[in-house]
N, C-alpha and C positions, 0 to 999 in steps of 0.2 A: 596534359602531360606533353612535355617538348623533347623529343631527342637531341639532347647538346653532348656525346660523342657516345663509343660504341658501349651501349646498353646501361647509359647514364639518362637515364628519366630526369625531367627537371619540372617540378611543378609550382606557379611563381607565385609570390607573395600575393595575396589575397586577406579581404578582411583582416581578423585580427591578429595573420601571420607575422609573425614579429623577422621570419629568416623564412628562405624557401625548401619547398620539399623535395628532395631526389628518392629515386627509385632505381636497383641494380634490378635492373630484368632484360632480357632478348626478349623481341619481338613477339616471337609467340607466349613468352609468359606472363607479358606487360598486358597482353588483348585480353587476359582472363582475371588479372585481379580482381578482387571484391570491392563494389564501392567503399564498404562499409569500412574494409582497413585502411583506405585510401583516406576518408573523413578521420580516421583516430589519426592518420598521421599527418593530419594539415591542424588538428587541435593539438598535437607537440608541439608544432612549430609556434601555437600562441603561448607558450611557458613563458614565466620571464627568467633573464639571465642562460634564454639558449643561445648558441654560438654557431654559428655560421650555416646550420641546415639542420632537417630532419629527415632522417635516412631510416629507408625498409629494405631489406635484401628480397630477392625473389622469390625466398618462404615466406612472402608475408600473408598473412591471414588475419581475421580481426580477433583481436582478444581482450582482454578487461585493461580498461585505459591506453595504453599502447598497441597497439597492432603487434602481431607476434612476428618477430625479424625485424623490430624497430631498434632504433640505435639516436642517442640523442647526448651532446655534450653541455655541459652548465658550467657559465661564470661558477668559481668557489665564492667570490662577493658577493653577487647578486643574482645565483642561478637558487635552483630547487633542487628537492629530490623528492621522487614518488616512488611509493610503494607499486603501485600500477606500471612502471618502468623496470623494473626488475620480476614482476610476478608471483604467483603463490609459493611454485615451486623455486624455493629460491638454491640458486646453483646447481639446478636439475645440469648437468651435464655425460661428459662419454667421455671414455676413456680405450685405449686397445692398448693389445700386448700382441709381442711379436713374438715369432719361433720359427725354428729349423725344420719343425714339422713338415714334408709334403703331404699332399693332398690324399695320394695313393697308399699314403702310411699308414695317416689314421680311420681310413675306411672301416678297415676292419672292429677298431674301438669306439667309432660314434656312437652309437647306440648306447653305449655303457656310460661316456662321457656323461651324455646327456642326463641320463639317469639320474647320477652319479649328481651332477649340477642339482638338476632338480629339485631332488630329495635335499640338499645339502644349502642350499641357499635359498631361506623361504624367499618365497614372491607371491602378488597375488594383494586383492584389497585388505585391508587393516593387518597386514602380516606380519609377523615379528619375527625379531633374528633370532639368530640363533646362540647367540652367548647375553648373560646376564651382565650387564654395569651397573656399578653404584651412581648414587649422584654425586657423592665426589668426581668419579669414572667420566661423568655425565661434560660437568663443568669444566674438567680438562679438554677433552674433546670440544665443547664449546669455545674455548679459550683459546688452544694451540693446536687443534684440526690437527692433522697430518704426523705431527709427533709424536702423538700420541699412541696413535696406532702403533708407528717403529718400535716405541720405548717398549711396548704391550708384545713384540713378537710378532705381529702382523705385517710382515714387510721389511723390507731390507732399505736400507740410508738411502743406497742408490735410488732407490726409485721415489725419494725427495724433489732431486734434478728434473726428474718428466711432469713435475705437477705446475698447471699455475700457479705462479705464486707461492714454488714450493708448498702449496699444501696445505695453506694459511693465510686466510685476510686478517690484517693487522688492524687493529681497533676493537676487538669483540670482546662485549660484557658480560656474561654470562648471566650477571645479577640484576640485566634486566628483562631475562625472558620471565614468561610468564609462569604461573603454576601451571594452566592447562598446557602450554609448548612443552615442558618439561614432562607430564604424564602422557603425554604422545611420542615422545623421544627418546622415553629410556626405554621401551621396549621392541622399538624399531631399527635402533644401531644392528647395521649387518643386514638390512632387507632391501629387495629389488622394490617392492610394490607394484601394481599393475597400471592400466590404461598401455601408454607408448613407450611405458620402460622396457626395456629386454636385456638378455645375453645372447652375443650371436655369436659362433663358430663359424668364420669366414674362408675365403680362400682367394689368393692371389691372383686377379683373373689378366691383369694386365698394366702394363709399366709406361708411365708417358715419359716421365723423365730417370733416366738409369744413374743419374749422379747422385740427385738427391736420396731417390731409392737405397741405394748402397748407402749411405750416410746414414738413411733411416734403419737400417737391418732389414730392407721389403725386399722379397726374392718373387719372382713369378712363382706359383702351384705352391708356396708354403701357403700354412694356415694364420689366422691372427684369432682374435679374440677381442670382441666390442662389447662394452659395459656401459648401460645406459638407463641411472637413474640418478635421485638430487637427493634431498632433504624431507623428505616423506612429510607427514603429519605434523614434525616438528616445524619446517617450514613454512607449509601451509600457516599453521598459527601465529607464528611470527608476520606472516603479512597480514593477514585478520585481523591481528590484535593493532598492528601500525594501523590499517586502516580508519578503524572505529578511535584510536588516540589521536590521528589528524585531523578528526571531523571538525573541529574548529580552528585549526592554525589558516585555512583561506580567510578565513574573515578578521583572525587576528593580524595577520600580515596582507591583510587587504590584495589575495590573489584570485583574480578574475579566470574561473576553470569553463570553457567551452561545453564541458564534461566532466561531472561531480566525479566520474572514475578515474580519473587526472589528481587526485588529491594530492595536498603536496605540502610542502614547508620549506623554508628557506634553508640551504646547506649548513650554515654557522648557525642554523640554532640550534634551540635545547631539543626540540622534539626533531628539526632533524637531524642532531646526532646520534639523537637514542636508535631512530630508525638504523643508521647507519651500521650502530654499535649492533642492533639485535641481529642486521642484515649478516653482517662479519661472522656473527657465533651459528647462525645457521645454515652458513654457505660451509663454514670448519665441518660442520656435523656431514655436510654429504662430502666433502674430501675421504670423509675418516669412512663412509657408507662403503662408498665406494673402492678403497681400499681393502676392509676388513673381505669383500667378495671377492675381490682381486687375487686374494690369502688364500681361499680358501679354493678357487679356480686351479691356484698353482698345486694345492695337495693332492685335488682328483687330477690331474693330471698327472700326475706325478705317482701317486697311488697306481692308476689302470695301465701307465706305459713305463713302470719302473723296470720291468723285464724285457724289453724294447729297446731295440737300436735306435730307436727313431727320437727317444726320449731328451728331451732339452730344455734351458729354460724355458721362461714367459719372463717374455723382457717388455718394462714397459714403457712404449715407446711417448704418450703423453697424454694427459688427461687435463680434460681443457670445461670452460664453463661455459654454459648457456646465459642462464639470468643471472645477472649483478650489475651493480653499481663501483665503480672503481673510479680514484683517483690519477689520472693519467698526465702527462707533457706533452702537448704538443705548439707546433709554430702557428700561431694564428697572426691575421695580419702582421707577418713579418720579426712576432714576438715569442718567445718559450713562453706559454702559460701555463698553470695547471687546471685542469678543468675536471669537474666530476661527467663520468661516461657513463649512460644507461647501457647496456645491451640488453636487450630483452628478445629469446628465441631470438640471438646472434652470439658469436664468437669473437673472440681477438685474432687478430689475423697479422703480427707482430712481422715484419721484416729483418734480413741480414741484419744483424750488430747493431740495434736496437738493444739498450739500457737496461730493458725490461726478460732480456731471455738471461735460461743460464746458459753457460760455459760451452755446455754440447751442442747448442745448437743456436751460438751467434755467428757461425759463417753460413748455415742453410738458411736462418730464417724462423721462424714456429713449423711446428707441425703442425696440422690442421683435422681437423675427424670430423668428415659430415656422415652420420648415418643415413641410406635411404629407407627402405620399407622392408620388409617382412620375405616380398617375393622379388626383389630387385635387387641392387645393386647399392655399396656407400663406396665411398671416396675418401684417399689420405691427399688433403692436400700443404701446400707452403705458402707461410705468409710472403708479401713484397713490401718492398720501398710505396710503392704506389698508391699503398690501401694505407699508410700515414697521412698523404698527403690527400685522399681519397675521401675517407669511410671512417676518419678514426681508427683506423687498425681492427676493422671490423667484416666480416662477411659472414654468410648465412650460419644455419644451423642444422640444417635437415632440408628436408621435403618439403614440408608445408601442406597443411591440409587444404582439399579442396572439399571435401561433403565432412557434414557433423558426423557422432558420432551416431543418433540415430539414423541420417540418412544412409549410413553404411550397412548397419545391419539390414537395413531395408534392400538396397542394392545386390545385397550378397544371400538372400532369403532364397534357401533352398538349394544354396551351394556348400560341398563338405571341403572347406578350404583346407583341413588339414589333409585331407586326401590329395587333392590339386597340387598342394606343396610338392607333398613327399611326389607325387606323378614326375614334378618340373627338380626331384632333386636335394629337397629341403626338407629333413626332417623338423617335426615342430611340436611341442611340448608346452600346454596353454592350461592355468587353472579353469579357464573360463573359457565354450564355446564362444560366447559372448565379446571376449576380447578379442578375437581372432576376426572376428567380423566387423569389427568396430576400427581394427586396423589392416583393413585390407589393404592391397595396392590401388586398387580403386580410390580408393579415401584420400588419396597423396599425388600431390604433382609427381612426375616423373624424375629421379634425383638426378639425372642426368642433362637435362632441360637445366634443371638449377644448378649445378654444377657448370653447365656448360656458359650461364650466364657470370657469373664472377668470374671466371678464368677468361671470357673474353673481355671483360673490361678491366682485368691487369691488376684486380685485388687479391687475387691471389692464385696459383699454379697448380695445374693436377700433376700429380705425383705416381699415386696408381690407384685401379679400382677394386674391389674385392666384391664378391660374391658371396650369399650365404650356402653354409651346408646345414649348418642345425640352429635353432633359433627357441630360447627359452620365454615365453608369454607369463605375465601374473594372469 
């Protein structure tokens, strides 16, 4: 690894690298990487039809074919697409809401909030929402994500504008998910699920830039609200079932995989459009997930401080994806091409007056939502010009794990972390001892550290940080 400018890793073609590898990390977070993600991301760079690098943000971690924070773009003539570049969880993402709330307001209501949360939005392994859809129900939401919910009651137009993408990848078939994705799916519309999903009740702890902030609606000491889950079960299947359906498109299209977990298929074909098609209908499903929670966030609120001054929207200010695959423009050698973009455990990180934002926010740029951990601290930040020309319009997603999941529990054996929370200020509400320890701080880079790595290499801008007060666990 070469440092070629500030906290741009450059690691140079080797073997069967077809383009080289960059890494966004400072210093101290480049000394700790894993080898192991470091080799998933020098076998991206052998794909064929990649385009000019293979990029990890400083959450990267090793995960199933891609390293997690990897980001990779493909010729549409002669690139790929892998299910292992996008992930199980397909469009596992986060979303927040703003409000007028301060801090000092709702002291007195947390408790009940959470409650209130709780009971009202299942979460938790194999858990089901809480409203019943048909499979008609089913396939709309498959098809037209986002609109669905609106037409349904769940959500106001407005908060079409804050979704990627408004709210909807365009391509999705619904007639080609599976029977199994579809009896996983219908009874999970409207669930957090567990592992690193949550809800967290935040608060305002500190403003780097006041311009954008005010543009954003971020006040110091108000409260927000961060929602963080994808596509449950139904996703999951949909990447299972691609998997096991590409098992022979390398050898029909003669592609040489480093790494059989690399599976893939060329973008113009039949399987990989189906991929693409299935990817579309199941990234819709968690826009619409995450929505329908969103709905229901706003009622208990709205319920417990109806009698209260302090009482205000939940505005929402943008919900953004982690894993997908998109269609993108960008300038390559000196040309507008379109290329298909992995992100995988990455974000879009879109700049000012960029094609791809809407209306509200082509003079600030994207908003950004990195959540950190449980007992720390996440971050709103802004896309740049920079991170086009950079990253693909791309930076981290989180934290990034540094111990598995069992090493955590092990780590944290014989500490009562919800006690330690509430001690440090954080009420926390967890179907499972187990999850709480599996997501400890310990578990996670410091998000600050990673945070502090993209904003120093100009992909993108801190905005402000928030802090948790209450934090909902499956």
């Amino acid at each position: 690894m070469k440092l070629i400018s500030k906290n741009i890793w450059q690691i140079s073609r080797e073997g069967k690298m077809r383009v080289p590898a960059f890494i966004v990390a400072s210093d101290k977070i480049a000394k700790h990487i894993e080898l192991g993600a470091i080799e998933q991301l020098k076998n991206v760079a052998t794909l064929p039809g990649i385009v000019k690098g293979a990029f990890a943000m400083p959450d990267i971690h090793q995960g199933y074919g891609f390293p997690i924070g990897g980001v990779a773009a493909f010729d549409i003539n002669n690139g790929i697409v892998s299910p292992g570049g996008v992930g199980y969880d397909i469009n596992c993402g986060v979303r927040i809401l703003t409000s007028n709330i301060t801090h000092n307001e709702i002291k007195p209501f947390l408790n009940k909030i959470l409650s209130h949360i709780y009971s009202n939005v299942p979460c938790g392994i194999g858990s089901k929402g809480k409203i019943s859809v048909s499979r008609k129900d089913l396939k709309e939401i498959l098809e037209n994500g986002i609109n669905w919910a609106i037409k349904s009651g769940f959500g106001e137009k407005r908060d079409i504008e804050s979704i990627e993408d408004m709210g909807k990848i365009n391509g999705a078939n619904p007639d080609l998910i599976s029977e199994r994705a579809i009896e996983r799916g219908l009874p999970q519309v409207g669930s957090l699920g567990a592992g690193n999903h949550f809800i967290e009740i935040q608060v305002v702890k500190e403003i780097f830039n006041k311009n954008i902030a005010d543009e954003f609606g971020i006040k110091k000491n108000n409260v927000t609200i961060m929602i963080h889950t994808g596509s449950r079960g139904l996703g999951y299947q949909v990447c299972d079932d691609a998997i096991r359906q590409l098992r022979q498109s390398n050898l029909k299209y003669n592609i040489d995989l480093p790494d059989k977990e690399l599976i893939s298929a060329p973008i113009d074909s039949k399987e990989g459009k189906r991929y693409l098609s299935q990817m579309a209908a199941a990234a819709n499903y968690a826009f619409v997930n995450r929505q329908l929670i969103t709905h229901w966030i706003r009622e208990i609120f709205h319920t417990v401080l109806s009698e209260e001054e302090c009482l205000s929207d939940l505005n929402l200010l943008y919900d953004i994806c982690h894993n997908i695959a998109k269609f993108e423009k960008y300038n390559i050698d000196t040309k507008l091409k379109t290329v298909l973009i992995h992100r995988k455990g990455a974000t879009r990180a879109l700049g000012p007056f960029n094609e791809l934002l809407p209306d509200i926010y082509k003079k600030t740029g994207q908003p950004i939502i990195i959540p950190g951990d449980m007992g720390r601290s996440s971050y709103i930040l802004v896309g740049t010009k920079n991170a086009e020309n950079m990253t693909f319009s791309s930076t981290c997603h989180g934290s990034g794990r540094v111990l598995s999941r069992h090493k955590a529990i092990k780590a944290t054996k014989g500490i009562d972390l919800q006690k330690t929370l509430e001690e440090s200020g954080i009420k926390v509400m967890a179907k499972s001892w187990k999850t709480l320890h599996e997501e400890a701080s310990i578990a996670y880079k410091d998000i600050s550290d990673v945070i502090d790595s993209v904003d120093g290499a100009g992909i993108c801008q801190k905005v402000a940080k928030l802090i948790p007060i209450g934090v909902i666990k499956g």
